[in-house]
C-alpha positions as CSV (number, residue, x, y, z in Angstrom):
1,X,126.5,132.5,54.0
2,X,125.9,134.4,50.8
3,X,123.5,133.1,47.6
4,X,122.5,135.4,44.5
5,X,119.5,134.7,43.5
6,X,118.9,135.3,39.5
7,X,115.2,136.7,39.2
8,X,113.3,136.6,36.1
9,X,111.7,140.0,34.7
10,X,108.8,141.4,36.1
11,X,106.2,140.4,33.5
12,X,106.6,136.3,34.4
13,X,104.5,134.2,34.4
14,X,102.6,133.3,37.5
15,X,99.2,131.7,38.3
16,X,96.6,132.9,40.4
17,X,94.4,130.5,42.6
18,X,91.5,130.9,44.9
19,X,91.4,129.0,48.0
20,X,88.4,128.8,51.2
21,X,90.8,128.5,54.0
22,X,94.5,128.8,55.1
23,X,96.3,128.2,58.0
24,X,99.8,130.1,58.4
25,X,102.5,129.8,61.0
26,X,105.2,132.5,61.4
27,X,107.9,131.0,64.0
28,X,111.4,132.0,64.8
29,X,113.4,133.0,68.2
30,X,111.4,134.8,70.5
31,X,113.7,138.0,68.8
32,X,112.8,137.5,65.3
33,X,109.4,139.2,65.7
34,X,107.3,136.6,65.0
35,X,104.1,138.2,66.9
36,X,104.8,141.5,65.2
37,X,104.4,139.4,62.0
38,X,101.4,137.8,62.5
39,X,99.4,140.3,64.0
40,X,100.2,142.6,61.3
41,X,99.0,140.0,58.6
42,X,95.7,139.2,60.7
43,X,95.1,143.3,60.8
44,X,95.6,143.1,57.3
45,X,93.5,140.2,56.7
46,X,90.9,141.4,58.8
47,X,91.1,145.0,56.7
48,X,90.8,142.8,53.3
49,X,87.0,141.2,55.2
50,X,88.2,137.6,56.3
51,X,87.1,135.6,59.2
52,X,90.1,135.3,60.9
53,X,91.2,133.1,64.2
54,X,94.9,133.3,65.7
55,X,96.8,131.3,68.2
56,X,100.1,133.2,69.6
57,X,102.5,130.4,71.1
58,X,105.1,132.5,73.5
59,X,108.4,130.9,74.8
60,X,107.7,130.4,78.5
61,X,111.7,130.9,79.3
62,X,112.3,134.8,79.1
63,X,115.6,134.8,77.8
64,X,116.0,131.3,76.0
65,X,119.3,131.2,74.4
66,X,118.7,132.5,70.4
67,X,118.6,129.5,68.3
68,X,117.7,127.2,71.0
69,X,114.5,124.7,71.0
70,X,113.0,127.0,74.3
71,X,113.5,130.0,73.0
72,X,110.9,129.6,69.9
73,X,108.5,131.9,69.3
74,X,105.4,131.1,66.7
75,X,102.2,132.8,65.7
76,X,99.3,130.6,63.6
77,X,96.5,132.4,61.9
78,X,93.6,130.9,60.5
79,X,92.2,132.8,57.7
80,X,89.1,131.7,55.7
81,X,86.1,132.9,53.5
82,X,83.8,130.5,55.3
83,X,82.8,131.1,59.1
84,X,85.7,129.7,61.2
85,X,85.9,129.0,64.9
86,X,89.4,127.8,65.5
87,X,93.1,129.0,64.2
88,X,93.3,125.8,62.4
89,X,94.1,122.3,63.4
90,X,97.4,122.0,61.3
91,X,99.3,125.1,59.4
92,X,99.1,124.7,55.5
93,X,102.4,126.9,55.6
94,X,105.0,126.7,58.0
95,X,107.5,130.0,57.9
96,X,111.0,129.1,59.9
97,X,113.1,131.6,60.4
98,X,116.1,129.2,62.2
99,X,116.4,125.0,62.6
100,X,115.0,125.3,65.9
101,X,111.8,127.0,64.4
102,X,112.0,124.3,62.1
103,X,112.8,121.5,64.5
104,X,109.6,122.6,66.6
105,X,107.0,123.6,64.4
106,X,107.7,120.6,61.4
107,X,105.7,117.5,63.1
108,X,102.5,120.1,62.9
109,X,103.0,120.9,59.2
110,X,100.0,119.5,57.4
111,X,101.5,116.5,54.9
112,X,102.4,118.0,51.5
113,X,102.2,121.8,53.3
114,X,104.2,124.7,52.4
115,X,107.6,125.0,53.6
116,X,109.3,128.6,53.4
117,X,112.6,128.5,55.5
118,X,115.5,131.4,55.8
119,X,118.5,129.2,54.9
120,X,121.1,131.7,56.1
121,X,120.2,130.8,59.7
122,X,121.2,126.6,58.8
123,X,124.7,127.2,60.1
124,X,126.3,124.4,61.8
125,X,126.1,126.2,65.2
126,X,122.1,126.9,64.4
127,X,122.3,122.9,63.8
128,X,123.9,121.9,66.4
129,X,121.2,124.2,69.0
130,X,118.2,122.2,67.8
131,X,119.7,119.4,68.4
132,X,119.9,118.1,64.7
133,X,122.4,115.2,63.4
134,X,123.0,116.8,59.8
135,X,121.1,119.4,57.9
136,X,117.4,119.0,57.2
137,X,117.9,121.3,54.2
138,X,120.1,118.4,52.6
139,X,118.9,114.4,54.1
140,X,115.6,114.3,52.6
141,X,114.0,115.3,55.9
142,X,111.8,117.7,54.1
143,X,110.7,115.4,51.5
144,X,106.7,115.1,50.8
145,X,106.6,119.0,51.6
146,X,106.8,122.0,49.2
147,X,109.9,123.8,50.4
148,X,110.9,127.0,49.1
149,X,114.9,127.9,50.5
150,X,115.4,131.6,50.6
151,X,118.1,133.9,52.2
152,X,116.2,135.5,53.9
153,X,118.6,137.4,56.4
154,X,121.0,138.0,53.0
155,X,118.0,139.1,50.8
156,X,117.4,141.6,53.6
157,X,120.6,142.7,54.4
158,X,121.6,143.8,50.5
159,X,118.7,145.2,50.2
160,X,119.1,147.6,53.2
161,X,122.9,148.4,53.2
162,X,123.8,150.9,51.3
163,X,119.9,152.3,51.8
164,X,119.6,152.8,55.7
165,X,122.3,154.4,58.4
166,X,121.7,151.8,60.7
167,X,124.3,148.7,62.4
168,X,123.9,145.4,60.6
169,X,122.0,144.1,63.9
170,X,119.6,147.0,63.7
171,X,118.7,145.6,59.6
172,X,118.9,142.7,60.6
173,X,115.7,142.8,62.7
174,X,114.1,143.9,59.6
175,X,114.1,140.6,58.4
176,X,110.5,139.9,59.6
177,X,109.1,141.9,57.4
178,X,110.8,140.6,54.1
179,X,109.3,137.4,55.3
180,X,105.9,139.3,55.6
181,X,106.1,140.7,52.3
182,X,107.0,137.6,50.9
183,X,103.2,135.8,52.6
184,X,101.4,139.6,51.2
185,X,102.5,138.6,47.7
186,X,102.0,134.7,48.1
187,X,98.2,135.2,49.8
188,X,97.7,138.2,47.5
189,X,97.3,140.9,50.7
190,X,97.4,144.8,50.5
191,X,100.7,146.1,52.2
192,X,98.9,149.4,52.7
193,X,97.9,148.6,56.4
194,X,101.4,147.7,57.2
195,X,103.0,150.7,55.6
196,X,100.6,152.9,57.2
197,X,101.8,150.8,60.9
198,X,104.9,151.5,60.6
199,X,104.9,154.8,59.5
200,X,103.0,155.4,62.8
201,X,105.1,153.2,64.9
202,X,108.2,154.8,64.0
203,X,107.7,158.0,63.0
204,X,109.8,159.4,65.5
205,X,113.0,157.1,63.8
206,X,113.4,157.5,60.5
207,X,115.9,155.5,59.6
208,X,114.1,152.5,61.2
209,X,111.2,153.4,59.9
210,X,112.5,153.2,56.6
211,X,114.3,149.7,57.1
212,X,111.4,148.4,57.5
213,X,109.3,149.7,54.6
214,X,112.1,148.6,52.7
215,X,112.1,145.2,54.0
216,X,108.8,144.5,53.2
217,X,108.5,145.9,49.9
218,X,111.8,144.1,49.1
219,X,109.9,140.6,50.2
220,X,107.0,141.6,48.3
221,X,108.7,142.4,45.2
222,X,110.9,139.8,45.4
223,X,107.9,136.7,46.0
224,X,106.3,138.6,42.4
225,X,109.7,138.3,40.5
226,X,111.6,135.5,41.8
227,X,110.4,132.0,40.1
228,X,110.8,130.8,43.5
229,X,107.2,131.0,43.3
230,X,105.2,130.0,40.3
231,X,101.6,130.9,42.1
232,X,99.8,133.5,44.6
233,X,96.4,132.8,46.0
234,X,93.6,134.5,47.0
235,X,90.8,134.0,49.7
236,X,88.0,135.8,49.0
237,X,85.9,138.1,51.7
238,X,83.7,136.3,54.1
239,X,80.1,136.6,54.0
240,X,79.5,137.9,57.8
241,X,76.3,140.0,59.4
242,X,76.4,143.4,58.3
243,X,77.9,145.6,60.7
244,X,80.9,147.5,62.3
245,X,83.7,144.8,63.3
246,X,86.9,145.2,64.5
247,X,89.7,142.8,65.6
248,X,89.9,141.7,69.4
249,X,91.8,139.4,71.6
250,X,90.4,138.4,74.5
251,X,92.0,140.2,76.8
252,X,91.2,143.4,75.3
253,X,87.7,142.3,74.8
254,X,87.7,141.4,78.5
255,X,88.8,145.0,79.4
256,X,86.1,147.0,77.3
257,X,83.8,145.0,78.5
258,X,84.4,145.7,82.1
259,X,84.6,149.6,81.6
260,X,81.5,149.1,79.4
261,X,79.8,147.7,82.3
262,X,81.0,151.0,84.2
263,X,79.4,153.0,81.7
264,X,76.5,151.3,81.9
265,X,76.1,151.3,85.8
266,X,77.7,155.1,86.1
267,X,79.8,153.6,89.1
268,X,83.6,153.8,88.5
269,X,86.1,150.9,88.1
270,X,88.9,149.9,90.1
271,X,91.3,147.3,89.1
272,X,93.9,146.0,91.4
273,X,95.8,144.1,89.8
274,X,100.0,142.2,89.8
275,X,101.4,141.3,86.2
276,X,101.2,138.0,85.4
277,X,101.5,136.0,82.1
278,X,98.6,136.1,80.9
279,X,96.8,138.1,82.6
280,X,98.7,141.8,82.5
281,X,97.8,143.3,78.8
282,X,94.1,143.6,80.7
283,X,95.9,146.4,83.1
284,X,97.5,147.5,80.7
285,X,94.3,147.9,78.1
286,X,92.7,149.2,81.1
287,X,95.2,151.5,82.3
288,X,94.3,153.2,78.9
289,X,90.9,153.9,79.3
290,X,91.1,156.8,82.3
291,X,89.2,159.0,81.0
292,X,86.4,156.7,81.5
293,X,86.7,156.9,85.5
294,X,88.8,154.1,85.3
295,X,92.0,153.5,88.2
296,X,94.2,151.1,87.5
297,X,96.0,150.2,90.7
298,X,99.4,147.5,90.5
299,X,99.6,146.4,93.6
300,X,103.0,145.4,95.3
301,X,101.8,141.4,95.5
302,X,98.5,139.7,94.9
303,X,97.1,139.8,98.0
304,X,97.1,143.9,98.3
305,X,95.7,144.3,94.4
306,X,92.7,141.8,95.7
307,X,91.8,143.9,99.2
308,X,92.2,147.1,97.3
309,X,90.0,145.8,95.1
310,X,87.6,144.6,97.9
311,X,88.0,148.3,99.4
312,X,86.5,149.3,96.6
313,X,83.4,147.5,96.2
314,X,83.3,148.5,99.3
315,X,83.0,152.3,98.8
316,X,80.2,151.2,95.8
317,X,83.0,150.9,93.2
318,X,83.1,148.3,90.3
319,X,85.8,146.3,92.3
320,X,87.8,143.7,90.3
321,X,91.1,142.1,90.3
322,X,92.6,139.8,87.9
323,X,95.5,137.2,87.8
324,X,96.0,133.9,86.6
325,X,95.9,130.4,88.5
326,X,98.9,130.9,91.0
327,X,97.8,134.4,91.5
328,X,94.4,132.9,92.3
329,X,96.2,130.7,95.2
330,X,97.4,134.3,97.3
331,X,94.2,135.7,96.8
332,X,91.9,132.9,98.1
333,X,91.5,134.2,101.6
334,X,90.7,137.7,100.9
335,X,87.9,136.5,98.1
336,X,86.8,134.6,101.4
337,X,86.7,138.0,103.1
338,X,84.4,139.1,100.2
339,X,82.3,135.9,100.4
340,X,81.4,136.7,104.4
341,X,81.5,140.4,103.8
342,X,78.7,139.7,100.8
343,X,80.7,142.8,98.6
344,X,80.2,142.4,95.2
345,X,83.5,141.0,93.8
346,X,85.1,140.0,89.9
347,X,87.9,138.1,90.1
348,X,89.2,137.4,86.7
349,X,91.8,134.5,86.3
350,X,93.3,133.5,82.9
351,X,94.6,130.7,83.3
352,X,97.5,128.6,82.6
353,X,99.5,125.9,82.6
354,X,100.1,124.7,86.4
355,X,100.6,123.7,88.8
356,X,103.3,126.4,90.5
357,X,105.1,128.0,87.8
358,X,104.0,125.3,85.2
359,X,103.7,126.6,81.8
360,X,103.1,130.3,81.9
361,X,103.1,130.8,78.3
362,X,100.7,128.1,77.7
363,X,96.9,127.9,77.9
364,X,94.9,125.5,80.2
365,X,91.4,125.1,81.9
366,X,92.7,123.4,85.3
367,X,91.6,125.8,87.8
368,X,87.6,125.0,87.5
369,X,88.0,123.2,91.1
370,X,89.7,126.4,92.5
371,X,87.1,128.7,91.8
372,X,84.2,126.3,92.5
373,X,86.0,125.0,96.0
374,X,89.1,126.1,96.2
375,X,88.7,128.5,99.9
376,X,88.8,127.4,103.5
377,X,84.9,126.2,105.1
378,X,82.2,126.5,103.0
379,X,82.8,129.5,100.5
380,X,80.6,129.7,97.4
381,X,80.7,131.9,94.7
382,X,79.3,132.6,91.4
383,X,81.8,131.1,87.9
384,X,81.3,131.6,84.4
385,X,83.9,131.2,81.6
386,X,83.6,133.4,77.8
387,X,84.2,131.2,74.9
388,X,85.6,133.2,72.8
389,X,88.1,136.2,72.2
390,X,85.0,138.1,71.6
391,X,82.5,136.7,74.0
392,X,85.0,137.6,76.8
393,X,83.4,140.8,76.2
394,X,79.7,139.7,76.9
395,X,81.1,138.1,80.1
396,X,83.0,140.6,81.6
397,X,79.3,142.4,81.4
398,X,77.6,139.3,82.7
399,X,80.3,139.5,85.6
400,X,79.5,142.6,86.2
401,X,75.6,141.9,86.5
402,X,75.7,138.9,88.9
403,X,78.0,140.2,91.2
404,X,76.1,143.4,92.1
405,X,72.6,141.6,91.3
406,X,73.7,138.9,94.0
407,X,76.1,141.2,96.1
408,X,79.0,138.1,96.2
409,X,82.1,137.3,94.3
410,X,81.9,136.2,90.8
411,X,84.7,134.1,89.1
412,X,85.4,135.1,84.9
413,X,87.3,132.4,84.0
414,X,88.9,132.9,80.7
415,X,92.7,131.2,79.5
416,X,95.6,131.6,77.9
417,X,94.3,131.0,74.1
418,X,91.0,132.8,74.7
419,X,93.4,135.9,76.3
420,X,95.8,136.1,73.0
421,X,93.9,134.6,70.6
422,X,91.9,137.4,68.3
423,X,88.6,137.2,66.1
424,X,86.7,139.8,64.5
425,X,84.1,141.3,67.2
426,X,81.5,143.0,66.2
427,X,80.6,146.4,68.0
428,X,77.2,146.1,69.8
429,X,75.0,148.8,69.9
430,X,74.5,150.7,73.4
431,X,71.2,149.6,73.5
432,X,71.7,146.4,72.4
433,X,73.4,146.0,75.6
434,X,72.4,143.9,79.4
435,X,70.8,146.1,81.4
436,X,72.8,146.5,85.1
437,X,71.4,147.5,88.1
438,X,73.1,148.7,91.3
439,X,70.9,149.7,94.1
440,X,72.2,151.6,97.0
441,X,70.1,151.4,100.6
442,X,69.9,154.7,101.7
443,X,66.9,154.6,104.5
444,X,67.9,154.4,107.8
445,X,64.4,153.4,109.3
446,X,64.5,149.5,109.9
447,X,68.0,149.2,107.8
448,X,69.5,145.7,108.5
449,X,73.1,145.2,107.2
450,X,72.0,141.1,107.0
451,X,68.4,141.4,105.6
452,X,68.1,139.9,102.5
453,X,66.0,140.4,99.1
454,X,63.0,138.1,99.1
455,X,64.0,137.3,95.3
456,X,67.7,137.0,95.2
457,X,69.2,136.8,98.8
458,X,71.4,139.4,98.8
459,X,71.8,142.0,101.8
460,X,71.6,145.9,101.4
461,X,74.5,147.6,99.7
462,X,75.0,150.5,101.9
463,X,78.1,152.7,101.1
464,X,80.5,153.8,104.1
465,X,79.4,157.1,105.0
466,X,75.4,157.0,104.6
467,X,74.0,158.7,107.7
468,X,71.5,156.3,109.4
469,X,73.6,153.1,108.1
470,X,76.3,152.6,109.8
471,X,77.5,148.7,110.1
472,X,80.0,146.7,110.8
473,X,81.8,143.9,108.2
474,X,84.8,141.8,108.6
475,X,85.7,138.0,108.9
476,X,84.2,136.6,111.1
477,X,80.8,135.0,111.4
478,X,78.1,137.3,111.2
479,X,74.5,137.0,112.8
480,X,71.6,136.9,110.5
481,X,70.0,140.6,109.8
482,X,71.9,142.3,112.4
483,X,75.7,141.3,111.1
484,X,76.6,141.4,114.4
485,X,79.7,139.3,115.6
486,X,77.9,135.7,116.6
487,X,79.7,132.1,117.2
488,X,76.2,130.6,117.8
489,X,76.4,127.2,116.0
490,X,72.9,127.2,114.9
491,X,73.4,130.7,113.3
492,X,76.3,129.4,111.9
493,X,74.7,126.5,110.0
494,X,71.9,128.9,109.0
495,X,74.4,131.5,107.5
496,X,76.4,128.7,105.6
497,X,73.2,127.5,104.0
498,X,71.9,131.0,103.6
499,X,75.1,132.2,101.6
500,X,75.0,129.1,99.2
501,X,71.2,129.5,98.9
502,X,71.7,132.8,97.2
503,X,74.4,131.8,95.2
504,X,72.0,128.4,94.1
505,X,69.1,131.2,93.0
506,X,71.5,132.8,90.7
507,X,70.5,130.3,88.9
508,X,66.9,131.8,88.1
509,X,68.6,134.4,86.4
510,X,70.6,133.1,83.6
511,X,69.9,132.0,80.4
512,X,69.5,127.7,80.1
513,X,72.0,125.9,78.2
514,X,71.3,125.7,74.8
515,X,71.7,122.7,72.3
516,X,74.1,122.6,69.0
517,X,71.8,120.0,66.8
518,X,68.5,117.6,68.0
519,X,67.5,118.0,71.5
520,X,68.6,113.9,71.9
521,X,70.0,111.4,70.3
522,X,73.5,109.2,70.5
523,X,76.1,111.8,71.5
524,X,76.7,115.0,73.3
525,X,79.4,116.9,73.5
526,X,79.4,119.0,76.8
527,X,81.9,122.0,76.9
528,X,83.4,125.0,78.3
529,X,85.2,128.2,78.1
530,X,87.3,128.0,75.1
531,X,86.7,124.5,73.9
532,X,83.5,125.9,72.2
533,X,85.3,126.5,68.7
534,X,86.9,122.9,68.5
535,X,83.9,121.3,69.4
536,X,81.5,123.1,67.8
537,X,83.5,122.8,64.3
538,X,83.7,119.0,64.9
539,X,79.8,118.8,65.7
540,X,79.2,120.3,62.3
541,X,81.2,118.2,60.4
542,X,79.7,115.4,62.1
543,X,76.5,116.3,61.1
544,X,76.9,116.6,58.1
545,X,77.8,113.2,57.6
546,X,74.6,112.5,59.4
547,X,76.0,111.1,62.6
548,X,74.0,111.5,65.7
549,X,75.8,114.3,67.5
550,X,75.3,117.4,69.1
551,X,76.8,120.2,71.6
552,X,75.9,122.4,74.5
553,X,78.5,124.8,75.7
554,X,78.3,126.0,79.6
555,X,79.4,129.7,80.0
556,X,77.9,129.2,83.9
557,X,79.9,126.6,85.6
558,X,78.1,127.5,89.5
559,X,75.2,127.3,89.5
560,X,75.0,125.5,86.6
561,X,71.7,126.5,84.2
562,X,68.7,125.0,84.9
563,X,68.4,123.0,82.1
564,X,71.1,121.4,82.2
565,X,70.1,118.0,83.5
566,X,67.2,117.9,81.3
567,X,70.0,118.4,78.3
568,X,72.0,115.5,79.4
569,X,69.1,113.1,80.2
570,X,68.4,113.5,76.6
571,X,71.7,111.7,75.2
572,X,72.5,107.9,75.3
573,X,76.5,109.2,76.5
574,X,77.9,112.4,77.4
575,X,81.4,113.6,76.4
576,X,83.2,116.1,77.7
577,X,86.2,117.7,76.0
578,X,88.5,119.9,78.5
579,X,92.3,120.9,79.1
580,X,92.3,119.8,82.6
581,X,92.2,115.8,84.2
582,X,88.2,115.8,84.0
583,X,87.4,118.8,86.2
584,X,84.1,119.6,84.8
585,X,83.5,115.8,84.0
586,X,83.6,114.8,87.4
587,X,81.3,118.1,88.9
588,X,78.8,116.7,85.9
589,X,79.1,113.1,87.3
590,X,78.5,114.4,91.3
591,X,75.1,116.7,90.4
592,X,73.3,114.6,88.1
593,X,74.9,111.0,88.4
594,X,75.6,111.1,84.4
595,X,78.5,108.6,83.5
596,X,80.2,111.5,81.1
597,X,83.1,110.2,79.9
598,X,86.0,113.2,80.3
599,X,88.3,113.5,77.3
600,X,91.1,115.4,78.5
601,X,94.1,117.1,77.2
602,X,96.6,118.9,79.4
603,X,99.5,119.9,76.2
604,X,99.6,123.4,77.0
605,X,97.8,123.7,73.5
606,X,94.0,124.0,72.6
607,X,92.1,120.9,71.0
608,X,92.2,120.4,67.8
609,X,88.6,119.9,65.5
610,X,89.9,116.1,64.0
611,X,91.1,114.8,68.1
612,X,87.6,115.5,68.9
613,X,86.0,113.8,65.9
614,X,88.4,110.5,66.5
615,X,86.6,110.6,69.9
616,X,83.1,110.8,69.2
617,X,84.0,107.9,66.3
618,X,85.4,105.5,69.6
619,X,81.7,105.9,70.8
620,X,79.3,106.0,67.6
């Protein structure tokens, strides 16, 4: 399919508009390089000084057929001038590289939103794949939206062939970055960033590298000449604290936060570790970072990475292991092994769409009941959740803190959206940092392997090797102080209570629950992990319209803060927003017999700021 476009001189006529906010979405086959396109335009948005919030959405087949419904790949990014929390409730601009892209993505296009669509890819066969009747290019199905139809893959093509030495396959994947040039004219962004990206990336291919500078000049050029578009828009630089940012994804956050807490301590980190979606860019982030004293073990299954990781904690290592939600399943005996053996212990799980397999691409908070209860007998550990891309650098420390302060496992529970999803961060000062100790017994006169802390509960940490304290660990039941091998059933009872005792008093040590608007009133929204941005965005609004609503977040999910029941006794109902069947809702309901109500959404897809608004209305 071939079109010539005619395009004006360069001197027309175009207007220039400022706008607050704007919500894009870049989606295509899981080939077209969708990702690559939208993390490149939040780098450069971040670079121009904008708040920025993103939402990757992966295929969860590996290798869908191209042009089929499964095999989409999109990337939404929120950017803004204001303080935003969320990537956006509905795109304002909808980029579809195929019909399947377009079949997909359309029902989320804001009404009137901007359409841009690469017509080369509407062949019948393309048609036929997403499953449409006739061409939605040509029936009016794209009527109330502003479309703009562009050849996208042709545009490309002529402007590469007689340019580059490289197969038409080869230019074609430079198509993505037309289409990128085209959205850096539109939303009046620097292509410097870019430029300078992929003369790194590919500086080892020339040709390639080339291509793709070509590409998105081309797009660039051709969105500032072509009457195609009659206006560009700007989005001013957000008004943020002073100080050095940088963008982060959760995962990565996660990652320096753990060797941070390494630093901090002067203990080295081991993570043991089996890829899983979404869990495996933390190895690999970490795997990066060796000259910090970081090893990076990938483990032949789950349960190995989780004992190694045990092994070390052990030896007085930072021991961690991370996985997501079926991952979490193999592992649950050994973290009961670390629960008996009292060894320090992070387990991070980002979790996803379940149960089995489920939706490995997509994000969900159902495995709350697996970390709180989800081990043989009575096997309590300490859970907390970050709430956003950047706080999952804060936890990861907080993690850290707990599980060495307490000497038991601690649960970091972060997801799917919080794990790909990127914000700018803003790089703490070393000072400004927690403060994590690690004590080491190392007297042998009266040394108890079972003794406890008067404060906190937890036993000695005495490293293998210490002459003078010499014990002995394992699975079975343990006699109090001595840790001796004991199936008496009254020290049995007296262990159990003993071991959720401790994990009860970590509750003395973390910081109460704090309240989003009055301390009472007719509604509050109650919230974890990475609900926090939703919620709290919908709270504000509601606010300002003077309704009687407010919002406390829990980033400690067992024990729960101490204030917590004081915080709910305060509100006539209690609402609780989470991607599971009412996990949290019904642990709320069991501790402090509060009829919350649980609003739940299991879509494989984060709530969005007006659902939650609709549900507070039902109940003001």
């Amino acid at each position: 399919m071939s079109t010539v476009i005619e395009t004006p001189p360069e001197s027309a006529d175009k207007n220039f508009e400022e706008v607050e906010t704007v919500t894009i979405r870049f989606a295509g086959d899981s080939g077209d390089g969708m990702q690559l396109t939208g993390t490149q335009f939040t780098n450069t948005s971040a670079v121009v000084g904008n708040d920025i919030s993103t939402l990757p959405d992966f295929p969860a087949e590996i290798r869908a057929p191209a042009g089929s419904l499964p095999g989409v790949s999109g990337f939404q990014l929120n950017f803004s001038s204001q303080d935003i929390r969320t990537p956006g409730d509905q795109p304002n601009v909808l980029v579809a590289m195929n019909p399947a892209a377009l079949k997909v993505n359309l029902p989320d296009l804001e009404e009137g939103g901007t359409l841009i669509i690469n017509t080369d890819e509407f062949t019948k066969d393309n048609l036929d794949k997403a499953a449409y009747k006739s061409n939605p290019l040509e029936d009016g199905t794209l009527a109330g939206y502003r479309v703009h139809k562009l050849p996208i893959t042709t545009l490309n093509m002529n402007a590469l062939k007689e340019q580059v030495k490289l197969s038409r396959k080869e230019m074609d994947r430079c198509k993505n970055f037309f289409a990128l040039g085209v959205l850096y004219w539109l939303y009046d962004r620097p292509m410097e960033p870019t430029l300078n990206w992929i003369n790194s990336k590919f500086s080892k291919n020339p040709e390639v590298q080339k291509a793709n500078e070509i590409a998105l000049r081309t797009g660039y050029n051709f969105a500032d000449t072509t009457e195609v578009f009659t206006t560009h828009y700007t989005v001013r630089k957000a008004q943020i604290t002073p100080g050095k940012y940088r963008k982060i994804t959760g995962n990565e956050a996660t990652a320096i936060g753990f060797v941070a807490a390494s630093q901090l301590v002067g203990r080295p980190l081991f993570y043991g570790s089996y890829p899983i979606t979404p869990a495996s860019d933390i190895l690999h982030e970490l795997a990066r970072h060796k000259n910090f004293g970081v090893k990076t073990f990938q483990a032949e299954d789950e349960i190995a990475a989780v004992c190694a990781a045990i092994g070390a904690s052990f030896t007085g290592h930072i021991g961690l292991t991370g996985t997501s939600g079926p991952g979490v399943a193999l592992k649950q005996e050994a973290i009961g092994l670390a629960v008996m053996t009292e060894l320090p212990l992070v387990i991070v799980n980002v979790q996803r769409g379940g149960p089995s397999t489920g939706l490995p691409t997509k994000t969900e908070q159902a495995d709350l009941f697996q970390a709180v209860w989800g081990r043989n007998g009575e096997c309590p550990a300490i859970v907390l959740a970050p709430s956003t891309p950047a706080d999952c650098f804060h936890m990861a420390l907080e993690a850290v803190r707990l599980a060495f302060k307490y000497m038991t496992p601690v649960f970091y529970l972060s997801d799917g959206y919080l794990a790909n999803g990127a914000e700018p961060w803003k790089i703490p000062a070393i000072d400004d940092l927690p403060k994590i100790e690690i004590k080491f017994a190392t007297e042998p006169e009266g040394f108890m392997p079972y003794a406890r802390d008067e404060e906190t509960l937890a036993r000695p940490y005495a490293i293998p090797g210490t002459p003078g304290l010499e014990h002995r660990i394992g699975g079975i039941e343990k006699q109090h102080l001595t840790g001796n091998v004991n199936y008496d059933p009254e020290n049995h009872h007296f262990m159990v209570k003993l071991r959720q005792e401790k994990i009860d008093r970590a509750a003395n040590d973390i910081q109460p629950v704090e309240v989003f608007g009055e301390k009472s009133g007719k509604i509050l929204l109650l919230g974890w992990g990475s609900t926090y941005g939703s919620i709290t965005s919908a709270v504000e609004k509601l606010q300002r319209e003077g309704k009687s609503v407010s919002s406390a977040h829990l980033r400690h999910l067992n024990p729960f803060p101490k204030n917590l029941g004081e915080v709910l006794s305060g509100f006539e109902t209690v609402i609780i927003p989470e991607m599971n069947l009412g996990q949290l809702c019904t642990m709320i309901r069991a501790k402090y017999l509060v009829d919350a109500i649980p609003f739940s959404k299991v879509k494989g897809r984060p709530f969005q700021i007006r659902e939650i608004i609709r549900k507070v209305e039902e109940y003001l």
